[in-house]
FIKEPA-682489 format. One line per 3 residues: number of its first residue (from 1); their letters; for each residue x, y, z of N, C-alpha, C, O. Coordinates in nm, 2 decimals. Layout:
% FIKEPA-682489
NUM	A	X,Y,Z,X,Y,Z,X,Y,Z,X,Y,Z | ...
END
This chain:
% FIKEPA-682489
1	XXX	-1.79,-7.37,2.57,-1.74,-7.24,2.59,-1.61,-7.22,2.50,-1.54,-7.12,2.52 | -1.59,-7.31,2.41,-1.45,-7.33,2.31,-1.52,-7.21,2.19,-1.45,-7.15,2.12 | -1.58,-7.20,2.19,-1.63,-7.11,2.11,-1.57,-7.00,2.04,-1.52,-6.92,2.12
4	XXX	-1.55,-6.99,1.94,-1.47,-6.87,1.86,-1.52,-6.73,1.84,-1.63,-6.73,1.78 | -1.47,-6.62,1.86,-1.55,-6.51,1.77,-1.62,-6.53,1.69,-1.74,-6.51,1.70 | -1.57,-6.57,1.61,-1.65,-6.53,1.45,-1.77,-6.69,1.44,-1.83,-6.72,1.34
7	XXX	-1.78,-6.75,1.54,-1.86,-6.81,1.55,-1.98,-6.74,1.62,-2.10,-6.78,1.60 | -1.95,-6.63,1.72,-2.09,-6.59,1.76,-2.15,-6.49,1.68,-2.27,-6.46,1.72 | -2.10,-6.44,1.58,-2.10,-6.35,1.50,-2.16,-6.40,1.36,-2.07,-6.46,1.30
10	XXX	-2.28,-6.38,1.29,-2.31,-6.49,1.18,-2.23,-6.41,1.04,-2.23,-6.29,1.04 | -2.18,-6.48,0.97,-2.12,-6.45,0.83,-2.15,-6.33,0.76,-2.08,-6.24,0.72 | -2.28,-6.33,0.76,-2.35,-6.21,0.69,-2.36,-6.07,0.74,-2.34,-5.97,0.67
13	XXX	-2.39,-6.09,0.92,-2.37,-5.98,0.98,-2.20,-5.95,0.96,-2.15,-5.84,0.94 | -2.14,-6.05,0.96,-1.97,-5.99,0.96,-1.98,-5.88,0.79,-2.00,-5.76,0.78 | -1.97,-5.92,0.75,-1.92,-5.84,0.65,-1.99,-5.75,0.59,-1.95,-5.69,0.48
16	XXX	-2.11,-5.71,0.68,-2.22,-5.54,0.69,-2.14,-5.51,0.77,-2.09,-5.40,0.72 | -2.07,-5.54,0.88,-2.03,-5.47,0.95,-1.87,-5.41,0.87,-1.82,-5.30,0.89 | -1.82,-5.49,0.81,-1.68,-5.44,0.74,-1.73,-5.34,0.61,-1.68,-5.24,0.57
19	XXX	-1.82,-5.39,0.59,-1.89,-5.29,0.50,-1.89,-5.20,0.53,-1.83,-5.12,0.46 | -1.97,-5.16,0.65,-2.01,-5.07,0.69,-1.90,-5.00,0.75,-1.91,-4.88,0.78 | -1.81,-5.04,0.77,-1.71,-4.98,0.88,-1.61,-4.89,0.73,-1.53,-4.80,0.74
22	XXX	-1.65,-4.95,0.63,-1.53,-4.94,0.51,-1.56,-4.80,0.48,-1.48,-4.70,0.47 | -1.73,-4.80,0.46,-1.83,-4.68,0.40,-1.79,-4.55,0.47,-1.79,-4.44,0.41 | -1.74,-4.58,0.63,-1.79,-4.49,0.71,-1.61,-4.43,0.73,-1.59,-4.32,0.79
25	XXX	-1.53,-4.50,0.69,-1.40,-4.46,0.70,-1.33,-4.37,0.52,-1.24,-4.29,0.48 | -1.43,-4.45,0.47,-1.43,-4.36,0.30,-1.52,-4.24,0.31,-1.52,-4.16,0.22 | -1.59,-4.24,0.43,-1.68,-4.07,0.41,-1.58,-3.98,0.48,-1.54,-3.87,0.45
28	XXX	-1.55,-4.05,0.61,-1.44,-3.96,0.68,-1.32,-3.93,0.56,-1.26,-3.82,0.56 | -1.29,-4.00,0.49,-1.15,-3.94,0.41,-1.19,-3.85,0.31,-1.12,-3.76,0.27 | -1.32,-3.87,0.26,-1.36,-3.81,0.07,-1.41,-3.66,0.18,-1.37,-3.55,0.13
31	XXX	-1.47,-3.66,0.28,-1.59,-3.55,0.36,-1.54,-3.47,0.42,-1.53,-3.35,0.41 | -1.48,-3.57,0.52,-1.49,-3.45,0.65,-1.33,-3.46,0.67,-1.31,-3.41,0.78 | -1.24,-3.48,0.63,-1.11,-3.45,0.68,-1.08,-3.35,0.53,-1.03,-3.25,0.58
34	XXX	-1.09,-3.34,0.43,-1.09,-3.22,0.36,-1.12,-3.09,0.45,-1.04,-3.01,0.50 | -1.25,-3.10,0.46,-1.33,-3.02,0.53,-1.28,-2.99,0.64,-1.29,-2.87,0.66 | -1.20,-3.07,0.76,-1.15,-3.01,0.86,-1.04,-2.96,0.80,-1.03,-2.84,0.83
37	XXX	-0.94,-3.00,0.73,-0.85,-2.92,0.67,-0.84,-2.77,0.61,-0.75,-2.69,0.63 | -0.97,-2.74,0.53,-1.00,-2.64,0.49,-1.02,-2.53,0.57,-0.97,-2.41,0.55 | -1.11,-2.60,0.71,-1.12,-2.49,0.81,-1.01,-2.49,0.87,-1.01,-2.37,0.90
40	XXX	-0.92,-2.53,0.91,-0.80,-2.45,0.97,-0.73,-2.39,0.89,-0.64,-2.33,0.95 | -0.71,-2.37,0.77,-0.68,-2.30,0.66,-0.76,-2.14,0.68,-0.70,-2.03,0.69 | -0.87,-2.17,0.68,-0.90,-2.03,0.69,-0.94,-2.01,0.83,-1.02,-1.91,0.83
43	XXX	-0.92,-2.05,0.93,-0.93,-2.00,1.08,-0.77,-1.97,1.08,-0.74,-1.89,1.17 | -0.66,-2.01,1.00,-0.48,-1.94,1.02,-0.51,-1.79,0.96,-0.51,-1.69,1.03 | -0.56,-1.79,0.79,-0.61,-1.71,0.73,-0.72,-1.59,0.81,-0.73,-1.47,0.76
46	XXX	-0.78,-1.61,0.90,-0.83,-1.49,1.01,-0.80,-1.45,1.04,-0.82,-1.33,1.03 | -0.68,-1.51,1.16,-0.62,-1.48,1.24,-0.51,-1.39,1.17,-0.45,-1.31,1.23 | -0.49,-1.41,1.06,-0.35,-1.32,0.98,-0.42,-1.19,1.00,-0.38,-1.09,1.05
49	XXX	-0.57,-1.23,0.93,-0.65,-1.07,0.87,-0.70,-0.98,1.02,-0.74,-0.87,1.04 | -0.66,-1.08,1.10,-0.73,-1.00,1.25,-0.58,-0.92,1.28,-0.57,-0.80,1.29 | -0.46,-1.02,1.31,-0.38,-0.90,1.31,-0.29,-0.80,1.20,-0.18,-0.74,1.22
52	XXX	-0.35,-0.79,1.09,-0.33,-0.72,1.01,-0.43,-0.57,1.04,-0.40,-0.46,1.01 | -0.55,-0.62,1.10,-0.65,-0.50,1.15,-0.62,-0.44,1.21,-0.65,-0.32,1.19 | -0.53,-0.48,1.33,-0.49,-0.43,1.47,-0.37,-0.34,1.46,-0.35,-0.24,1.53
55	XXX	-0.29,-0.40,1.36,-0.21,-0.31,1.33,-0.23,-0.21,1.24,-0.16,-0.11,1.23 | -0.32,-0.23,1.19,-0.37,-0.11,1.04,-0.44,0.02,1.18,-0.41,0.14,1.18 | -0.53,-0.07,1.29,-0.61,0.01,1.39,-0.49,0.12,1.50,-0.53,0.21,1.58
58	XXX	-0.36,0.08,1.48,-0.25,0.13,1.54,-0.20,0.19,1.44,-0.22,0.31,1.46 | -0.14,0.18,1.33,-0.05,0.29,1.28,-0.16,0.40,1.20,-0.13,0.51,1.16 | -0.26,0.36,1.20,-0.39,0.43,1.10,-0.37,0.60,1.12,-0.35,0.68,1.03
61	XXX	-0.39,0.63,1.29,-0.38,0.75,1.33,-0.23,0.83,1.34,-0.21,0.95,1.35 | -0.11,0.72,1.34,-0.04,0.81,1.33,0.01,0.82,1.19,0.12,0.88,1.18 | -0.04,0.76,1.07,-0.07,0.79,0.99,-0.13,0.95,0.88,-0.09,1.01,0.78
64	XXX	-0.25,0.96,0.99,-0.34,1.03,0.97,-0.22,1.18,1.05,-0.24,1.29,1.00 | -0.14,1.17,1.13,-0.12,1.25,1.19,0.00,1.28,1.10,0.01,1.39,1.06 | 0.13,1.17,1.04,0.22,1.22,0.96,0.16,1.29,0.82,0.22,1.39,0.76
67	XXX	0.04,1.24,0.77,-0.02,1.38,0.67,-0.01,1.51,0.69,0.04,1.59,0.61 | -0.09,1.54,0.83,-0.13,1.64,0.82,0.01,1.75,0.89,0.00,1.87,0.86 | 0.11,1.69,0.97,0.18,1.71,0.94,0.31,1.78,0.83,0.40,1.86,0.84
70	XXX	0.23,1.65,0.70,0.29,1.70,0.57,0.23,1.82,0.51,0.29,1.91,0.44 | 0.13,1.81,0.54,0.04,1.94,0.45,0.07,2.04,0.51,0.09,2.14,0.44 | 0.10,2.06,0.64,0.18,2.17,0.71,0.26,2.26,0.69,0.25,2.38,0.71
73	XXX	0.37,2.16,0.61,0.48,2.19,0.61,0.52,2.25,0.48,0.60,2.34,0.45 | 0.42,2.16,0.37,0.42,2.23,0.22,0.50,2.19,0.14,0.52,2.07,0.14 | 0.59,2.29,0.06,0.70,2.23,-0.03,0.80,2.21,0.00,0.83,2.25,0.11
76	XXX	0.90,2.14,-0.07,1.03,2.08,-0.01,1.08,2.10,0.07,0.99,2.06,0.15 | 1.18,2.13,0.14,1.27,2.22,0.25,1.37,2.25,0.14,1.44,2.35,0.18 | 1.41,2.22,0.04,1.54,2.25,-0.08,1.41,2.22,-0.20,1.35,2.11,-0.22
79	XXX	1.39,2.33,-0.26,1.30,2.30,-0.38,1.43,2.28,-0.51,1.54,2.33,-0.52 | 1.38,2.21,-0.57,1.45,2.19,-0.73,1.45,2.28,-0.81,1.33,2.32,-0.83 | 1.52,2.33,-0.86,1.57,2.44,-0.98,1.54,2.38,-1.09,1.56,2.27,-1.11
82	XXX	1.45,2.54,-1.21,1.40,2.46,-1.30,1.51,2.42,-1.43,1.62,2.49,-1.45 | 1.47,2.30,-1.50,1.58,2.30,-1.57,1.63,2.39,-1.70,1.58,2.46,-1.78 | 1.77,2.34,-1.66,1.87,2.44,-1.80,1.93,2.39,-1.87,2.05,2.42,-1.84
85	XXX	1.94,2.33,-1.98,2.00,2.28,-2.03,2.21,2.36,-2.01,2.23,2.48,-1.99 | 2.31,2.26,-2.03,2.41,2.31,-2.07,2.47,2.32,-2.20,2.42,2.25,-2.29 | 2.57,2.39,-2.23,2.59,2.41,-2.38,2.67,2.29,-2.33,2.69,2.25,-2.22
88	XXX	2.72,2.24,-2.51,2.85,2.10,-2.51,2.94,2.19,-2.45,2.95,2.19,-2.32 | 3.01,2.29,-2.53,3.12,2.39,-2.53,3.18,2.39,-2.38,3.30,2.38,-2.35 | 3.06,2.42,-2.27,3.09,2.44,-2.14,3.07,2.30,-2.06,3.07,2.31,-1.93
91	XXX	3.06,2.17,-2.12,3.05,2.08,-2.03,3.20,2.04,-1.91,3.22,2.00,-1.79 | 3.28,2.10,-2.02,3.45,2.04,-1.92,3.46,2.20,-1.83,3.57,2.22,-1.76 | 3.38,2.28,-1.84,3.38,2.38,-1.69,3.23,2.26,-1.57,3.23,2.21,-1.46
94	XXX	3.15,2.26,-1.65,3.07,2.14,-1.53,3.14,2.04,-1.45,3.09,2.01,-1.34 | 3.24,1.98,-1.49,3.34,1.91,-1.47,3.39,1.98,-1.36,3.33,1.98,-1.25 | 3.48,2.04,-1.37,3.55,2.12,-1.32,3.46,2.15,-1.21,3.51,2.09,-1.12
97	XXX	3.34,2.22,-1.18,3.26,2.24,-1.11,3.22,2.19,-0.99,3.21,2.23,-0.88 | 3.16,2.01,-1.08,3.17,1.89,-0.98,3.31,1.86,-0.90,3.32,1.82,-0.79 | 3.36,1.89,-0.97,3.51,1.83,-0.89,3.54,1.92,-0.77,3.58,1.89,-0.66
100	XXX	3.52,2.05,-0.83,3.53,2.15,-0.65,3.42,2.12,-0.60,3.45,2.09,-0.49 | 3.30,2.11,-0.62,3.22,2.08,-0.51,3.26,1.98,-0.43,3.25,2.00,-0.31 | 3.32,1.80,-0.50,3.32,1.68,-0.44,3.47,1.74,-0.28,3.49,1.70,-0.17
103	XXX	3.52,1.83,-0.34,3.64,1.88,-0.28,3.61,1.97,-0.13,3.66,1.95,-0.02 | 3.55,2.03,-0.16,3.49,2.13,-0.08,3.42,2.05,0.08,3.43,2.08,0.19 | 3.34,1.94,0.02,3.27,1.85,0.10,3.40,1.75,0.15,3.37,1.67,0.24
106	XXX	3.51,1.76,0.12,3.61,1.67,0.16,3.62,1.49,0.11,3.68,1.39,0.16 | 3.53,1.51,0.00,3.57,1.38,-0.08,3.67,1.41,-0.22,3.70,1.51,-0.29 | 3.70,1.25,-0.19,3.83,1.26,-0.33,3.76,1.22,-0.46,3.69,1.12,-0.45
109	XXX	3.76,1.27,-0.56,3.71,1.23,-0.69,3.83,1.19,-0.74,3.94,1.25,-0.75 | 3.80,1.02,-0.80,3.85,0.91,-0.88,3.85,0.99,-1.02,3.94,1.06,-1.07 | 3.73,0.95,-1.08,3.71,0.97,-1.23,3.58,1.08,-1.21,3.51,1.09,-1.11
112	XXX	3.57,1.16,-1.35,3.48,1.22,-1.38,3.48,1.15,-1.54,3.59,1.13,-1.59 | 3.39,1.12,-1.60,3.39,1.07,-1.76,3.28,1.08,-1.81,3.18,1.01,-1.77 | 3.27,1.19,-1.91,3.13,1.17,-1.97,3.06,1.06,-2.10,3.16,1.04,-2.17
115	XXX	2.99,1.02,-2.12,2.95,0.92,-2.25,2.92,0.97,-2.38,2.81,0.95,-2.42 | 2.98,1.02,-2.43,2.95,1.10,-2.54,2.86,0.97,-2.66,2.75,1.00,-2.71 | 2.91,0.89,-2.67,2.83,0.78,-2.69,2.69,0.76,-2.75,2.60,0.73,-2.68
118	XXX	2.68,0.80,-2.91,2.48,0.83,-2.92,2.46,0.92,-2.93,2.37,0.95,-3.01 | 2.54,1.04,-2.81,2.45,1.17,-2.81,2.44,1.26,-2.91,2.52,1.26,-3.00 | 2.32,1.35,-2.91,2.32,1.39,-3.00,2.27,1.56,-2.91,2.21,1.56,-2.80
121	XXX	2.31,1.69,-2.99,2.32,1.78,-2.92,2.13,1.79,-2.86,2.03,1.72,-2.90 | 2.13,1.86,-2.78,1.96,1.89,-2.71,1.91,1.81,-2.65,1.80,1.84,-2.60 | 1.97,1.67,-2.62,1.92,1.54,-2.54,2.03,1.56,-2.43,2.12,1.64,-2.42
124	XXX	2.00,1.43,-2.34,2.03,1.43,-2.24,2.20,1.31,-2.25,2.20,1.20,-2.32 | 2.31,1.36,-2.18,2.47,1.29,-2.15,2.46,1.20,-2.00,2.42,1.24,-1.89 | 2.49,1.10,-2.03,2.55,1.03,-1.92,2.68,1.10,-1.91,2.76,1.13,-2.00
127	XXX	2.70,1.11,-1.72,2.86,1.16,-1.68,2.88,1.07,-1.55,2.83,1.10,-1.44 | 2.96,0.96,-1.58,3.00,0.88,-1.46,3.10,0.94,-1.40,3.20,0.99,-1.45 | 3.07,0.93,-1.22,3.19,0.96,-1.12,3.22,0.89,-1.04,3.14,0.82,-0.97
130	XXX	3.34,0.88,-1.03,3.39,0.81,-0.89,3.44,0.86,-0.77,3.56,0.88,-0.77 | 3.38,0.88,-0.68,3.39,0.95,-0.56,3.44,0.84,-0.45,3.41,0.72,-0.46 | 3.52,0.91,-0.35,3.59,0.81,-0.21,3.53,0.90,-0.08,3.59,1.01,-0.06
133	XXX	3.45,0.87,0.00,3.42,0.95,0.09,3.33,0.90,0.18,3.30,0.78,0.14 | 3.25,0.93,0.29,3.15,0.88,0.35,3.02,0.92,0.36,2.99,1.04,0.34 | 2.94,0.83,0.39,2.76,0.83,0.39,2.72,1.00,0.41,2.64,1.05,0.33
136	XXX	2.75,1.07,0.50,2.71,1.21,0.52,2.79,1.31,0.39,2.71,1.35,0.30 | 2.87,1.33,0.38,2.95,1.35,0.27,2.86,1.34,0.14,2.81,1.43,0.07 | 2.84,1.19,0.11,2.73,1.15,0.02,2.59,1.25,-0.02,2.55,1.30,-0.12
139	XXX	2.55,1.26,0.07,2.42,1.31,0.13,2.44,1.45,0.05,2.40,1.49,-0.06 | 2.52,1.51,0.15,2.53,1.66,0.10,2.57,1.70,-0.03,2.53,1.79,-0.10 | 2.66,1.61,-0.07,2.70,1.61,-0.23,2.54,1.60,-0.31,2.49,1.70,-0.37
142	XXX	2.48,1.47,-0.30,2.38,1.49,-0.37,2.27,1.60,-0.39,2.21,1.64,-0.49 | 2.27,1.64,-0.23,2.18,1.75,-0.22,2.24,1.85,-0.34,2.16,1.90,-0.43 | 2.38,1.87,-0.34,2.43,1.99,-0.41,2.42,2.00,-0.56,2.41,2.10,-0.64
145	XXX	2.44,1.87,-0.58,2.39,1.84,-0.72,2.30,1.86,-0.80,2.29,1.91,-0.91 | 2.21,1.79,-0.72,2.03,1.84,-0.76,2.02,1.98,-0.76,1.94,2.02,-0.85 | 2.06,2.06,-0.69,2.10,2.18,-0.68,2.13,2.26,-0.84,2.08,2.37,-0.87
148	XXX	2.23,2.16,-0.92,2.26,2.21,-1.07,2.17,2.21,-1.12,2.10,2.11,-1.09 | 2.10,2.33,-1.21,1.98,2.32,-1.30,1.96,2.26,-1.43,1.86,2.26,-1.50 | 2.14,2.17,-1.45,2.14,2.10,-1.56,2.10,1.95,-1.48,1.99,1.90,-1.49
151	XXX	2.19,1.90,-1.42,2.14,1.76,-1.40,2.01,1.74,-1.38,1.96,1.82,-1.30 | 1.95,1.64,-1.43,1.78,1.60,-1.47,1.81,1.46,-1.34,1.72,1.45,-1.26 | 1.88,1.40,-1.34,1.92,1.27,-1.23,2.01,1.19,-1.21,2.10,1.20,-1.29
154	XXX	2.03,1.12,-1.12,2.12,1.06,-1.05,2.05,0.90,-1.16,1.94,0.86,-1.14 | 2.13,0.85,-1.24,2.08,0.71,-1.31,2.11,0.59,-1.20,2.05,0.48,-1.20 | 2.22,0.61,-1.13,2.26,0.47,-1.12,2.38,0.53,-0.98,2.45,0.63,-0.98
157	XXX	2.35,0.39,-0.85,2.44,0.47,-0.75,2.52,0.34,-0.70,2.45,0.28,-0.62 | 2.63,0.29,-0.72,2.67,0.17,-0.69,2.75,0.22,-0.53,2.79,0.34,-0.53 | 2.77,0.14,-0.42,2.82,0.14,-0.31,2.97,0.08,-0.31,2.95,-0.04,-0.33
160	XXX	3.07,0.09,-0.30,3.17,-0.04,-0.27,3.25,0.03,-0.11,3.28,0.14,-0.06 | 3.26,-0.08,-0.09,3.34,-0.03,0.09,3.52,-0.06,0.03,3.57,-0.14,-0.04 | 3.56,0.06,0.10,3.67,0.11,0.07,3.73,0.11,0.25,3.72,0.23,0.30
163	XXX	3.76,0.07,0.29,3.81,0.05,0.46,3.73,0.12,0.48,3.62,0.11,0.42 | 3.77,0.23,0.58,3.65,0.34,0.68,3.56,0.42,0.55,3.44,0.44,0.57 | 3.62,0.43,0.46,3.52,0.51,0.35,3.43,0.40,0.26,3.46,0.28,0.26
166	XXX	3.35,0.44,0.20,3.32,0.40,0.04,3.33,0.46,-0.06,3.35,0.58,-0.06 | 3.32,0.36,-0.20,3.40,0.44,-0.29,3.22,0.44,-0.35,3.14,0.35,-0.34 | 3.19,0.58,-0.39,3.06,0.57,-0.49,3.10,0.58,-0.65,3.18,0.64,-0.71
169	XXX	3.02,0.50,-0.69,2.98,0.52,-0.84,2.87,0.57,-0.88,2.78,0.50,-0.87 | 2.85,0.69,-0.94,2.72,0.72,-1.00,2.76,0.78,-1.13,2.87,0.81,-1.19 | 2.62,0.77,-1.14,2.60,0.83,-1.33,2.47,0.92,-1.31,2.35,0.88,-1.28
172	XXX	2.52,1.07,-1.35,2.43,1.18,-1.30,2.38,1.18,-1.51,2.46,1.15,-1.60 | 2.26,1.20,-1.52,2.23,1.27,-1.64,2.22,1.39,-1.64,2.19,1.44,-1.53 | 2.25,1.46,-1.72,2.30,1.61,-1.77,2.26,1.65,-1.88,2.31,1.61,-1.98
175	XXX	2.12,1.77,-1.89,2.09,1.82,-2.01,2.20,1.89,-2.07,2.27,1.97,-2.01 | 2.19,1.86,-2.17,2.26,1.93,-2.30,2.20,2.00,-2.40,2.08,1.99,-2.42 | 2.29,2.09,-2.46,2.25,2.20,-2.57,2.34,2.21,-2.63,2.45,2.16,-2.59
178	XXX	2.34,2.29,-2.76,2.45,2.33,-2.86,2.46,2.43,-2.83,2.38,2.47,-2.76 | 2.57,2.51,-2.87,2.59,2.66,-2.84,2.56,2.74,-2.94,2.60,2.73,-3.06 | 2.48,2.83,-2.92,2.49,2.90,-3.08,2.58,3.03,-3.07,2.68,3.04,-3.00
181	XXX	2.54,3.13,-3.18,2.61,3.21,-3.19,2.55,3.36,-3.12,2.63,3.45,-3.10 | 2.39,3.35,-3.10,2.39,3.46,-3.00,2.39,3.43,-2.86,2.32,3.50,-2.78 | 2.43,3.36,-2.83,2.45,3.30,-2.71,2.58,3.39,-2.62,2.62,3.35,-2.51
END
């Protein structure tokens, strides 16, 4: 009964069985653990697209309802004025203009500076401003701007916080024209 394992076990059968055991642990790694990998990959990948449905299945209608809504209502509430170009001659009354408006609204205008830079008469001026005032303030200014039949856009709107205010930076583009003489 001194008997050993690998004594009841004959030589040949041992090493079919390591064989075998080697085969069947190299199919599980090359086969099926890819494979189970894969599938939880795309069983996460479902679950994304299922609730991406649910929510598409919830905002869908009130979707359908902010359209029709829009078609309601039609054009703008402030439509855009078509454009006018300004003469050079009269740019430093535009100025002037912006600056009572920024006033009126109860902001302080920094700088007004236009880019003359390049331009050439009939194209469009960069005019950087620096305004001190707050978020609503803001708002209504811009509305009033767009408002001018010269400015074409607002290029560029930088934020900086200035204690209870902010200070804005923008650069409005401004068509331009030459002045003539029946003008």
């Amino acid at each position: 009964m001194d008997r050993k394992t690998s004594d009841l076990i004959p030589g040949r059968s041992f090493r079919y069985l390591l064989l075998c055991t080697a085969g069947a642990a190299l199919l599980y790694l090359l086969a099926v653990y890819p494979s189970h990998r894969v599938l939880k990959e795309a069983e996460a990948r479902i679950a994304e697209l299922e609730a991406e449905v649910s929510e598409q299945d919830v905002l869908g209608p009130l979707f359908q309802n902010l359209l029709k809504e829009l078609k309601e209502i039609g054009d703008p509430p402030f439509p855009l004025p078509a454009p006018s170009p300004v003469a050079l001659e009269a740019f430093e009354g535009l100025m002037v203009q912006i600056d009572r408006l920024a006033c009126e609204l109860g902001m302080e205008v920094h700088t007004i500076r236009p880019e003359p830079n390049g331009h050439r008469p009939g194209q469009r001026m960069p005019l950087n401003l620096q305004l001190l005032g707050d978020w609503a303030k803001l708002r209504e200014f811009l509305i009033r701007i767009y408002g001018m039949s010269c400015v074409e856009k607002v290029e560029q709107l930088q934020i900086h916080s200035a204690g209870e205010q902010r200070l804005f930076d923008l650069t409005l583009i401004i068509l331009t024209k030459t002045q003539t003489a029946q003008e």
